[in-house]
C-alpha positions in Angstrom: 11.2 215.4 27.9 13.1 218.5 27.5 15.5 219.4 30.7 17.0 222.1 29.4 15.1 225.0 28.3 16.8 227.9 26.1 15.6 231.1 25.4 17.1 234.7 23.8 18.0 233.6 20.6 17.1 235.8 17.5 17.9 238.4 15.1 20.8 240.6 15.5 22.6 243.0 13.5 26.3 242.9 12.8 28.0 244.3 15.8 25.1 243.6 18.1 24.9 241.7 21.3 22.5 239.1 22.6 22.5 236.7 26.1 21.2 233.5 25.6 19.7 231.8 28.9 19.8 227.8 29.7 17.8 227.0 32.6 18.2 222.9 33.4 15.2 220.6 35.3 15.1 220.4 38.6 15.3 217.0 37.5 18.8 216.9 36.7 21.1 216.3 40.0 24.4 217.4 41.2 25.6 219.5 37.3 29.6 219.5 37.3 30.1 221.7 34.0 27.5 223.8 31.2 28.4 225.4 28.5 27.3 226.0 25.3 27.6 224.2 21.3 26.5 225.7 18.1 26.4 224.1 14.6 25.8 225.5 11.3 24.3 223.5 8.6 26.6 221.1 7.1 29.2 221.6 9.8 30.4 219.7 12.7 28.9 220.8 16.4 31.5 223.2 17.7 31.9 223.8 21.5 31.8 227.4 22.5 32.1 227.5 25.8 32.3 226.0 29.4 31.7 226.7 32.9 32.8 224.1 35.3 30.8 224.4 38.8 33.4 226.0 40.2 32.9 228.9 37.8 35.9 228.5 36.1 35.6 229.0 32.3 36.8 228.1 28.9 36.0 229.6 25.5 36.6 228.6 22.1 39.4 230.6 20.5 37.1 232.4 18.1 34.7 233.9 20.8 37.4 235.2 23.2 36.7 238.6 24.5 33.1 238.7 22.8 31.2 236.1 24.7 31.1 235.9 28.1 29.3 232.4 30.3 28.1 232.9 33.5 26.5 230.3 36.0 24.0 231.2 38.2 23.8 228.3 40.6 20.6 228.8 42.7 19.0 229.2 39.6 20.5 226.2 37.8 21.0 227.9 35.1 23.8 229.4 32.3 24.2 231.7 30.4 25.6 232.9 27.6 26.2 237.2 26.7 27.4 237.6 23.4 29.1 240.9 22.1 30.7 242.4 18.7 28.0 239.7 16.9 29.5 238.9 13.7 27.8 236.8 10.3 29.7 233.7 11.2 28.4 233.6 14.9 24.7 232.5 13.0 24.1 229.4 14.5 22.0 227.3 16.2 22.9 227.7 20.0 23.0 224.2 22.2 23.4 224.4 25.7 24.4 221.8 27.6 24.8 219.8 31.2 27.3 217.4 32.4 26.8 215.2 35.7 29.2 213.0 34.5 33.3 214.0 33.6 32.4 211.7 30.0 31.3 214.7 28.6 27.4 216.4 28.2 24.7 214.1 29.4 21.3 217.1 28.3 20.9 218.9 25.9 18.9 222.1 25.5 16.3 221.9 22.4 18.7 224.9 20.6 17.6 228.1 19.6 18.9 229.9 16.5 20.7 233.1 16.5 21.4 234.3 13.4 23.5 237.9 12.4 22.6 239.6 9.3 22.0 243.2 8.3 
């Protein structure tokens, strides 16, 4: 059962930008925080970034000022607008949802971006 559905991963060229959407099941109650994971082969899972519900929002060192979360609550859904691309952004993308403070508790199924000329 997949409860978190991404979408706008793909192709992009050095430089480029892309927004990645995570839209979470109306089945999942009451989210605290989303954000977003990515892993490259043979590496560990590396948190990108977070957005607690009340908006506030964390990024990973390397990402600052090219990768903006946003949280659209109605929706139930994040997302993720990346700028400035560069080769070691290629990844695949995980978003995520916490209803717990442990940490995530859903997953999205990922969705591969990927930055090559």
């Amino acid at each position: 059962q997949v409860q978190l559905v991404e979408s706008g991963g793909g192709l992009v060229q050095p430089g480029g930008s892309l927004r990645l959407s995570c839209a979470a099941s109306r089945s999942i109650f009451r989210i605290y925080d989303m954000g977003w994971y990515r892993q490259v082969p043979g590496n560990e899972r590396e948190l990108v970034a977070t957005i607690t519900n009340g908006d506030w929002t964390n990024y990973a060192d390397s990402v600052k000022g090219r990768i903006t979360i946003t949280r659209d609550h109605a929706k139930n859904t994040v997302y993720l607008q990346m700028n400035s691309l560069q080769p070691e952004d290629t990844a695949v993308y995980y978003c995520y949802a916490a209803i717990r403070v442990t940490g995530p508790t859903h997953w999205g199924q990922g969705t591969q971006v990927t930055v090559s000329s």
